[in-house]
DSSP file (Angstrom, degrees, kcal/mol; ACC not computed):
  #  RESIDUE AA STRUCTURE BP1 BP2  ACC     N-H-->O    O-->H-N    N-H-->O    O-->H-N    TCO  KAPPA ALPHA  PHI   PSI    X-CA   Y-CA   Z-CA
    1    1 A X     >        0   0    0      0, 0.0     4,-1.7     0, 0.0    22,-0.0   0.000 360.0 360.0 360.0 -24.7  -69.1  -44.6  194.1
    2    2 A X  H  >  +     0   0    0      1,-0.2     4,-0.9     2,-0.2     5,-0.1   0.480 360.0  49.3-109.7   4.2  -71.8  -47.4  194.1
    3    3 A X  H  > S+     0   0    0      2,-0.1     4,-2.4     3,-0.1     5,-0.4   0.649 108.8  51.2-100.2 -19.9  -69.2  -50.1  194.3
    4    4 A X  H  > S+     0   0    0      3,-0.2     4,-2.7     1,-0.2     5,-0.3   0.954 109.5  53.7 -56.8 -37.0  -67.5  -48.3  197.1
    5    5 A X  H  X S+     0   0    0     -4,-1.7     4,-1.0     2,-0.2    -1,-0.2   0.941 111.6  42.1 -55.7 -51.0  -71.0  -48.2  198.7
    6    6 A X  H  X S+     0   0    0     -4,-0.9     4,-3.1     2,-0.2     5,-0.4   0.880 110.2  58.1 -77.9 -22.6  -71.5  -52.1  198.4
    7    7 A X  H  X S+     0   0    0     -4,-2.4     4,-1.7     1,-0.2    -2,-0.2   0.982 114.0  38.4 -51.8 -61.5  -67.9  -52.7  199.5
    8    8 A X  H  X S+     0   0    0     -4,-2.7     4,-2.2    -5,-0.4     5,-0.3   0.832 115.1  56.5 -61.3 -27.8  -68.8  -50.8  202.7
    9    9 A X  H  X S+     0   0    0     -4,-1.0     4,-6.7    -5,-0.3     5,-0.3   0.989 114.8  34.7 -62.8 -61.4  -72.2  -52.5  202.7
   10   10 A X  H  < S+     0   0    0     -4,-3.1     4,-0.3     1,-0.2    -2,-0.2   0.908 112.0  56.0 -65.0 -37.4  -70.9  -56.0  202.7
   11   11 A X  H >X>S+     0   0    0     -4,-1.7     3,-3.4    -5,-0.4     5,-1.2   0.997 111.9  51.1 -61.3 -75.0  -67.8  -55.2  204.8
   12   12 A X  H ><5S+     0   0    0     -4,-2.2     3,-2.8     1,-0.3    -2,-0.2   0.940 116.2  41.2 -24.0 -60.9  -71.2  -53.7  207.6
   13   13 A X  T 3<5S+     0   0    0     -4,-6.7    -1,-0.3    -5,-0.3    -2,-0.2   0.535 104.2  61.4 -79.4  13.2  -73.1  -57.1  207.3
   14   14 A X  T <45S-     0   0    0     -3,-3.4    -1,-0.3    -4,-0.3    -2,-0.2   0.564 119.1-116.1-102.4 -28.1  -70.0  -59.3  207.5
   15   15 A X  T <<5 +     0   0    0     -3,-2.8    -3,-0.2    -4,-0.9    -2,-0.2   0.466  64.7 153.9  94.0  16.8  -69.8  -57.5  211.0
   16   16 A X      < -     0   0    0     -5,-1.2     2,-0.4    -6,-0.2    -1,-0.3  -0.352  47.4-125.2 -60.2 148.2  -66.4  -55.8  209.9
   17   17 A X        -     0   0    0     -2,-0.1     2,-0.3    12,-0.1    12,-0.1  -0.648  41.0-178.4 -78.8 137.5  -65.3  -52.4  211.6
   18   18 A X        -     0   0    0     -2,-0.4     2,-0.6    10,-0.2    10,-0.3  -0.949  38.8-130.6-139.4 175.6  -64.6  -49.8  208.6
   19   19 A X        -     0   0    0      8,-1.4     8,-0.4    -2,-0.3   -11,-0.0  -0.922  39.3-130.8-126.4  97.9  -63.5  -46.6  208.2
   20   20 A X        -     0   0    0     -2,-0.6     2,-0.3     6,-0.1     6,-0.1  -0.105  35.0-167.3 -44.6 140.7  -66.4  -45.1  205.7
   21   21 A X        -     0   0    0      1,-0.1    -1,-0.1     2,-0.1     5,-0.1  -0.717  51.0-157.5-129.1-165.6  -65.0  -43.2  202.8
   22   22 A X  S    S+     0   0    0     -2,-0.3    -1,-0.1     3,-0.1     4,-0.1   0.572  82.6  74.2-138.6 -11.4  -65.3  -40.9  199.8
   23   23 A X  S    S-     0   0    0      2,-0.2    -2,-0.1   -19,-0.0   -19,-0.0   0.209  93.4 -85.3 -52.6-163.9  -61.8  -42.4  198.0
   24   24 A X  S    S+     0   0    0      2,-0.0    35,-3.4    34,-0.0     2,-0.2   0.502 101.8  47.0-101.2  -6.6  -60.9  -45.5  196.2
   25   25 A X  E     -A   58   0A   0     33,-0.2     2,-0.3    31,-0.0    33,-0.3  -0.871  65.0-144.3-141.1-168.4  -60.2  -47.4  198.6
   26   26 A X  E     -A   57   0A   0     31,-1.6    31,-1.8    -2,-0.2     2,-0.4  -0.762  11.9-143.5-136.4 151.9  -61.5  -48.6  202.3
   27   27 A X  E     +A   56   0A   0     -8,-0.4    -8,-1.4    -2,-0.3     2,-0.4  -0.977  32.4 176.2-128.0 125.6  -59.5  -49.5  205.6
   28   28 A X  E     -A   55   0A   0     27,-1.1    27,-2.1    -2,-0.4     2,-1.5  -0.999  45.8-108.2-134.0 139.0  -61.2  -52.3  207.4
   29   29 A X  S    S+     0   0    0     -2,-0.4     2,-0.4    25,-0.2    25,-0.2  -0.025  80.3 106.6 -47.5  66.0  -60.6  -54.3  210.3
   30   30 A X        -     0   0    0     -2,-1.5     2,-0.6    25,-0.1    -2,-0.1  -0.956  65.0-113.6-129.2 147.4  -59.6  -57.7  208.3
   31   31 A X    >   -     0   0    0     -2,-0.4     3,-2.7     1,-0.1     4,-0.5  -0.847  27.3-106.3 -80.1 123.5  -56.4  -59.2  207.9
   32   32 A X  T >> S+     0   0    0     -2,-0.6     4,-2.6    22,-0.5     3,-1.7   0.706 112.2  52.5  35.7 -91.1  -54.5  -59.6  204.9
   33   33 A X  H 3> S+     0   0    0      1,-0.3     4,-1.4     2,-0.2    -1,-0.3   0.437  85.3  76.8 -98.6  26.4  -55.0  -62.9  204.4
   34   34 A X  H <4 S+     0   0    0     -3,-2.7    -1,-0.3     2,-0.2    -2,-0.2   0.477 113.9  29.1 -63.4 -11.1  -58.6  -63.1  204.6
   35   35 A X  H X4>S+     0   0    0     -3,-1.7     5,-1.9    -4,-0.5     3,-1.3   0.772 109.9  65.8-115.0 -41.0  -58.5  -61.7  201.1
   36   36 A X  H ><5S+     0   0    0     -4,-2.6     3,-3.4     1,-0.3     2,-2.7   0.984  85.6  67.9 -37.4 -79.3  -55.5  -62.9  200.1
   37   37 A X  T 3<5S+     0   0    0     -4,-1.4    -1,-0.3     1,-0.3    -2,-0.1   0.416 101.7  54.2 -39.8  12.2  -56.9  -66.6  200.2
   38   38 A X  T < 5S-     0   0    0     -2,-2.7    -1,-0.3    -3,-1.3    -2,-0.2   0.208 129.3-101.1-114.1  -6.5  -59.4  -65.2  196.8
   39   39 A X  T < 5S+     0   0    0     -3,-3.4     2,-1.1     1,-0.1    -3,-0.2   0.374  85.3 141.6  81.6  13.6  -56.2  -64.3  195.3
   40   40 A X      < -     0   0    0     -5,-1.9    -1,-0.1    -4,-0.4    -5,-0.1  -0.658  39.3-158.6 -86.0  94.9  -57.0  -61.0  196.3
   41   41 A X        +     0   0    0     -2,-1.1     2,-0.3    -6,-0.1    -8,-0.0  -0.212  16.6 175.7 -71.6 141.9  -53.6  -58.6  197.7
   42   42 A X        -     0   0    0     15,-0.1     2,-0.4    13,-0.0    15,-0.2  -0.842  35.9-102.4-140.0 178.9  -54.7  -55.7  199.9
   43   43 A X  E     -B   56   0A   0     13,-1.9    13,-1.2    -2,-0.3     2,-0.4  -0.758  33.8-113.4 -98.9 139.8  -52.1  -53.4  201.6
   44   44 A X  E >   -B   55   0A   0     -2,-0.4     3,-1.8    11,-0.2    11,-0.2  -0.764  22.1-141.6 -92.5 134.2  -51.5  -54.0  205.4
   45   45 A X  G >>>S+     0   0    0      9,-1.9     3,-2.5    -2,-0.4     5,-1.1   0.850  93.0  74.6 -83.6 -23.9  -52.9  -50.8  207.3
   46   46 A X  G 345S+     0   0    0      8,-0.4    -1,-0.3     5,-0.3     6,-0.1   0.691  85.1  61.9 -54.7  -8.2  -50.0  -50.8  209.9
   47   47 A X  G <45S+     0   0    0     -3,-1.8    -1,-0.2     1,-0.2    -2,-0.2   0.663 113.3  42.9 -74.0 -27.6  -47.5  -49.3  207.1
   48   48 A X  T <45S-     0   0    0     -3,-2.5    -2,-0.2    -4,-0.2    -1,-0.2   0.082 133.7 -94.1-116.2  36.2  -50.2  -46.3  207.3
   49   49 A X  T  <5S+     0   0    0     -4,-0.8     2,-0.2     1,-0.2    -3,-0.2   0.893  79.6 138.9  72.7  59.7  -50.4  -46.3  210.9
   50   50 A X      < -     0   0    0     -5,-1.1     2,-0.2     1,-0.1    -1,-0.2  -0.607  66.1 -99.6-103.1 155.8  -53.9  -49.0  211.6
   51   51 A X    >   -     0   0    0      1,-0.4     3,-1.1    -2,-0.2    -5,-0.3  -0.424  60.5 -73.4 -71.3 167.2  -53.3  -51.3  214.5
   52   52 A X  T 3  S+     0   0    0      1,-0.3    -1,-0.4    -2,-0.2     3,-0.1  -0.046 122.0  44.9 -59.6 166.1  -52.2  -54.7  213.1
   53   53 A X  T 3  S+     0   0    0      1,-0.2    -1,-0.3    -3,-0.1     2,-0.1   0.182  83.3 101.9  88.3 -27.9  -54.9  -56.3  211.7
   54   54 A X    <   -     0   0    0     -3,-1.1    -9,-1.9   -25,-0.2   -22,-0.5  -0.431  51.5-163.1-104.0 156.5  -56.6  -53.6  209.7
   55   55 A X  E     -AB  28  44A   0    -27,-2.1   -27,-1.1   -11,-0.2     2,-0.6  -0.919  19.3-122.6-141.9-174.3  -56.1  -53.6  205.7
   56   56 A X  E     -AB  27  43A   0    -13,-1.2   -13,-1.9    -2,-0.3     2,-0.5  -0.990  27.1-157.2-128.3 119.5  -56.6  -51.0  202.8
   57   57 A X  E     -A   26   0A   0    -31,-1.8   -31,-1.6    -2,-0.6     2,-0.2  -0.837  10.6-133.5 -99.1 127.3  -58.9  -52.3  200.1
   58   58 A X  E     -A   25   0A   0     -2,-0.5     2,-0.6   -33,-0.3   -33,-0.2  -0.654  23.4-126.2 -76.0 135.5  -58.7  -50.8  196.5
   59   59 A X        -     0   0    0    -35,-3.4   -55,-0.1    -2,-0.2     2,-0.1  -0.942  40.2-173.9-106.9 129.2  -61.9  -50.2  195.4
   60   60 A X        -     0   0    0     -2,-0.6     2,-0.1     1,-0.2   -57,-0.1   0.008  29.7 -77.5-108.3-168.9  -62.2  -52.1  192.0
   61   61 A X    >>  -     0   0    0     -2,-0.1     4,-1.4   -58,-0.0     3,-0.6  -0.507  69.3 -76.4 -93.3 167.2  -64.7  -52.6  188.9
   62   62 A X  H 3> S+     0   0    0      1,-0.2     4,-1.9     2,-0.2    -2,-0.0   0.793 127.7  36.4 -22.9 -49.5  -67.8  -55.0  189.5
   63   63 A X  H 3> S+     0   0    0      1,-0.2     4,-1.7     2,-0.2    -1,-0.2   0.835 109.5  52.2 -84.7 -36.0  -66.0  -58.1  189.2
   64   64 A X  H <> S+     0   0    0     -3,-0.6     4,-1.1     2,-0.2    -1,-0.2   0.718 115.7  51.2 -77.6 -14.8  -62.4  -57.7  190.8
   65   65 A X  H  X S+     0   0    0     -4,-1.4     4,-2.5     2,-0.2    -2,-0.2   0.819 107.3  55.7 -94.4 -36.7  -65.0  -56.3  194.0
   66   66 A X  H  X S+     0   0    0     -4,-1.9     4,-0.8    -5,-0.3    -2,-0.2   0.891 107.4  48.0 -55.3 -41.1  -66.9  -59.9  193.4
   67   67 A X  H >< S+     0   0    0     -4,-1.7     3,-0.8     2,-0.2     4,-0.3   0.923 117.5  38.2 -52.3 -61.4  -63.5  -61.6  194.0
   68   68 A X  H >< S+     0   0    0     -4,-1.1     3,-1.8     1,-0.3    -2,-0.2   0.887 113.4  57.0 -93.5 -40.8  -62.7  -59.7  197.2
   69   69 A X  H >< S+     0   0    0     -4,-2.5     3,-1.1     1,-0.3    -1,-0.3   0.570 102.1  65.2  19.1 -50.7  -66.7  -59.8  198.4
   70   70 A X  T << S+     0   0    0     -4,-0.8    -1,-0.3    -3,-0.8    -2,-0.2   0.569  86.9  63.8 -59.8 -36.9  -66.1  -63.6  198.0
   71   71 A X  T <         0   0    0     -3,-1.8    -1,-0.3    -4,-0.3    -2,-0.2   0.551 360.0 360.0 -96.0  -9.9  -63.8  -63.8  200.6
   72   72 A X    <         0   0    0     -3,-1.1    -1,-0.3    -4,-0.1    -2,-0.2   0.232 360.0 360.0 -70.8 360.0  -66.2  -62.7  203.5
């Protein structure tokens, strides 16, 4: 729960749109390959019906969340 919380936190102060949750993972307005360029793969949210643009972020352990954090 408290790295889903700073994911959401940092996604807020990055000026990102999210969609708060209580699961493992997040949907935020980002592309792809903003995350991608950290070596990080996220899911593209239009396969679960997001406008383009949006992705689904795995919420990870401290360090794999430092990686994708990185890339904002």
């Amino acid at each position: 729960r408290r790295e889903r919380e700073r994911v959401q936190d940092a996604f807020g102060a990055a000026g990102l749109e999210y969609v708060p949750s209580h699961t493992n993972f997040v949907m935020v307005g980002a592309k792809p390959d903003l995350f991608e360029k950290t070596g990080v793969l996220v899911r593209e949210g239009e396969a679960l019906g997001y406008p383009v643009g949006w992705s689904r972020v795995t919420i990870g352990g401290p360090e794999e969340n430092d990686r994708l954090l990185a890339a904002l």
